[in-house]
C-alpha positions as CSV (number, residue, x, y, z in Angstrom):
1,X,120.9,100.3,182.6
2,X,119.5,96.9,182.0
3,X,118.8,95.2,178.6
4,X,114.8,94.3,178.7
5,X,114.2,90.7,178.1
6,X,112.0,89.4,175.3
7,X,109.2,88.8,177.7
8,X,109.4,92.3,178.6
9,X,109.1,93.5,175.5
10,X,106.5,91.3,174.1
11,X,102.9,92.5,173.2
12,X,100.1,90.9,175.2
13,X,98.7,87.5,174.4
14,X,95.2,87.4,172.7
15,X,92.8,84.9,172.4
16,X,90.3,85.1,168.7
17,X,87.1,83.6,168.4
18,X,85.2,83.7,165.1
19,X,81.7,83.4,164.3
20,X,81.1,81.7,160.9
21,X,77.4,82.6,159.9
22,X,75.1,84.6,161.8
23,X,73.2,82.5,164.7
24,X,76.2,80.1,165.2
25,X,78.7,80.3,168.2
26,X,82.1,81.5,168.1
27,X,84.4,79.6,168.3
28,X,88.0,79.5,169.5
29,X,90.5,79.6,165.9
30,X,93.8,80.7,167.5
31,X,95.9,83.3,169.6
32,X,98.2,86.4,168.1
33,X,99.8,89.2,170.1
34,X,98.7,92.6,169.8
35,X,99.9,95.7,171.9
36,X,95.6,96.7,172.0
37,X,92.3,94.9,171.3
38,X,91.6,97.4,168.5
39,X,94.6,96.2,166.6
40,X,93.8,92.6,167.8
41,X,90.6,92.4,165.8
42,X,92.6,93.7,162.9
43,X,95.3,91.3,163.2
44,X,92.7,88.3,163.7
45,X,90.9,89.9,160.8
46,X,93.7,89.5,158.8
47,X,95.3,86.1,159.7
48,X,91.4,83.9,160.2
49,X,89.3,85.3,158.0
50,X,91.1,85.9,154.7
51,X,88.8,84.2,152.8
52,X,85.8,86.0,154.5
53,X,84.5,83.0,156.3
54,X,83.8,85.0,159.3
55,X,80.5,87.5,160.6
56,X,82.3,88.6,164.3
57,X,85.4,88.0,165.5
58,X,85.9,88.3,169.6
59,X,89.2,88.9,171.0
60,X,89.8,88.0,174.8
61,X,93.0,89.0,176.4
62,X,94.8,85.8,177.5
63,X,95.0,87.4,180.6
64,X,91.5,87.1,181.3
65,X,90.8,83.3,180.7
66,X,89.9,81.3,184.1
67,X,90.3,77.7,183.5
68,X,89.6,74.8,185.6
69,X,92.0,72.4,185.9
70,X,91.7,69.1,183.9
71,X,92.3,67.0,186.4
72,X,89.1,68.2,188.1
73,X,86.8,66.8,185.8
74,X,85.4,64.4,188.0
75,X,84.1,67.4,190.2
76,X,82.8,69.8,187.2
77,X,81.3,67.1,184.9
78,X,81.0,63.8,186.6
79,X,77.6,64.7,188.9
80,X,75.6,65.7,185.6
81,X,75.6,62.1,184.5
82,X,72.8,61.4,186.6
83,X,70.7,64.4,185.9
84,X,68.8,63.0,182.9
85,X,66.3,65.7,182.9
86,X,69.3,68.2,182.2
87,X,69.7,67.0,178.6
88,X,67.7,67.6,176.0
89,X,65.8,64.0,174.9
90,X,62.7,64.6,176.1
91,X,61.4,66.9,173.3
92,X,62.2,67.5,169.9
93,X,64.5,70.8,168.6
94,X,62.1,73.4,165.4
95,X,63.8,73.0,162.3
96,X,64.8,76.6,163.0
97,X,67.2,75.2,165.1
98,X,68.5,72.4,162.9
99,X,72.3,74.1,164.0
100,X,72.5,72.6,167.2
């Protein structure tokens, strides 16, 4: 019989996002493990919103999380420079959206 490693035997890596007020974006406040999602949102429940700072909480196994690599930025970001009419300066934001 072999001994299980402590890989093995670890619970799954999860990834929190919280959302401070309603119509604001969640954002990214940390990573726990959790052996499900249901005890994830408790876990992140208890450890990033203790002081009830929080309206949603998202968690996103670890698992799940494509990335591009960093040292493809030039590829991603680079050709947008020159796209003017992609960024918002050519008309002012309602002061319903004073947020953004």
């Amino acid at each position: 019989m072999t001994t299980p490693t402590p890989a093995s035997t670890e619970w799954p890596l999860w990834e929190v996002f919280v959302r401070s007020r309603a119509g604001l974006d969640h954002k990214h406040c940390g990573s726990l493990h959790a052996s499900d999602a249901k005890m994830a949102i408790q876990m992140a429940r208890d450890v990033y919103t203790r002081r009830q700072e929080g309206t949603s909480i998202w968690v996103v196994p670890s698992s799940a999380i494509v990335a591009s690599d960093p040292a493809d930025k030039d590829m991603y970001f680079d050709p947008a420079e020159d796209k003017v009419y992609r960024h918002p300066t050519f008309f002012t934001l309602p002061a319903a959206v004073n947020h953004m």
